[in-house]
C-alpha positions in Angstrom: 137.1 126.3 74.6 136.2 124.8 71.2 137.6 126.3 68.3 135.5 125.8 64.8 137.9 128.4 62.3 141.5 128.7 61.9 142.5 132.4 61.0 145.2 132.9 58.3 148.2 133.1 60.1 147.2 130.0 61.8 145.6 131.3 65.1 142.3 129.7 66.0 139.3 132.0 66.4 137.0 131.1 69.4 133.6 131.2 68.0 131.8 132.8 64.6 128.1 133.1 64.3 126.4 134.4 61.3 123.3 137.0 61.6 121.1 137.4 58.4 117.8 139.0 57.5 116.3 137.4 54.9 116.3 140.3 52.6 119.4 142.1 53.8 121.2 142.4 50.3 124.6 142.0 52.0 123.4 138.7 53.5 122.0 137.3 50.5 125.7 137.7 49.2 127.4 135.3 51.3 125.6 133.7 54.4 122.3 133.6 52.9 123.1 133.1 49.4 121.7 130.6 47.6 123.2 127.6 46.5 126.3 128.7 48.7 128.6 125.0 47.2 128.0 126.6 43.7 129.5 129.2 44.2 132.2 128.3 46.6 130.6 130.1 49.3 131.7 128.4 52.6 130.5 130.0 56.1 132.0 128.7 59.0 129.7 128.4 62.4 126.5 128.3 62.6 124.1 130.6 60.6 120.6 132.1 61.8 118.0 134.1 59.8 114.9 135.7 60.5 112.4 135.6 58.3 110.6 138.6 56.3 113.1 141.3 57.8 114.7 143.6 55.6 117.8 146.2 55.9 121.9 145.7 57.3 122.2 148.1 59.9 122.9 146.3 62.8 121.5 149.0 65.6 118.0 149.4 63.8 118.1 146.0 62.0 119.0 143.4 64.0 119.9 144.5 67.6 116.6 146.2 68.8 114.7 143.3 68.0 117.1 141.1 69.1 116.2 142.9 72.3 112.5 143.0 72.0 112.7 139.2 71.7 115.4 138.4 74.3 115.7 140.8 76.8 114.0 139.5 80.3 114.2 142.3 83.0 117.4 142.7 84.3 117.9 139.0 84.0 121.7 137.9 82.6 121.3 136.5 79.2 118.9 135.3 76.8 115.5 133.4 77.1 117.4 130.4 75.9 115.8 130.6 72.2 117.0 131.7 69.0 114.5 134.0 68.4 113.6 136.2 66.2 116.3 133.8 64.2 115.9 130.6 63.1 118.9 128.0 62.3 119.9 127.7 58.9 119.8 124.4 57.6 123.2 122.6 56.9 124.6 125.0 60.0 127.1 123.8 62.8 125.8 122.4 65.9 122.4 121.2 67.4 119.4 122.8 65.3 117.9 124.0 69.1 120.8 125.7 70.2 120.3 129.8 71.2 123.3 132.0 69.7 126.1 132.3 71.8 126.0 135.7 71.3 122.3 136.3 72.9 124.0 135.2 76.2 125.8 138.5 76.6 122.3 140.9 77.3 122.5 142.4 80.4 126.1 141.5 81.0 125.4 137.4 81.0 128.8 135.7 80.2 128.2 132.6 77.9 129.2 129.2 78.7 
């Protein structure tokens, strides 16, 4: 398993990915923020936005249409994509790459 973050205490963390609509407030704050090296900002993993979506709740927000785009049937996992996200540039890993965490829909288990 490849490890990209070391907690605190020392203990790696298995995986981070970072969710952020372009006009979620809270987003905008720290994964989204711009200029992120002047202000020491430093995300770990890689980072997807979509584009021209506003709010932060993650049910109404970013789940359902995480759905709407990736949800195939009854089919495992995602369609393979990152959509409705896009890779942020300057993000860990290949630009092409679908989120790990679209994989899990309909009970898929992730490589």
């Amino acid at each position: 398993m490849t490890h990209i973050a070391t907690a605190a205490d020392g203990r790696p963390v298995p995986w981070i990915e970072s969710f952020g609509n372009e006009h979620d407030i809270v987003a905008r704050l720290g994964m989204l923020a711009p200029r992120p090296e002047q202000w020491g900002i430093r995300i770990d993993g890689p980072r997807y936005e979509r584009h021209g979506a506003w709010g932060h709740m993650l049910n109404e927000h970013y789940l359902r249409e995480i759905e709407r785009c990736q949800k195939r049937g009854r089919r495992p996992g995602g369609d393979g994509t990152a959509a409705p996200y896009e890779r942020v540039a300057g993000s860990v890993e290949e630009a092409d790459q679908a989120p790990r965490l679209f994989g899990y829909i309909n009970g898929g288990i992730p490589d």
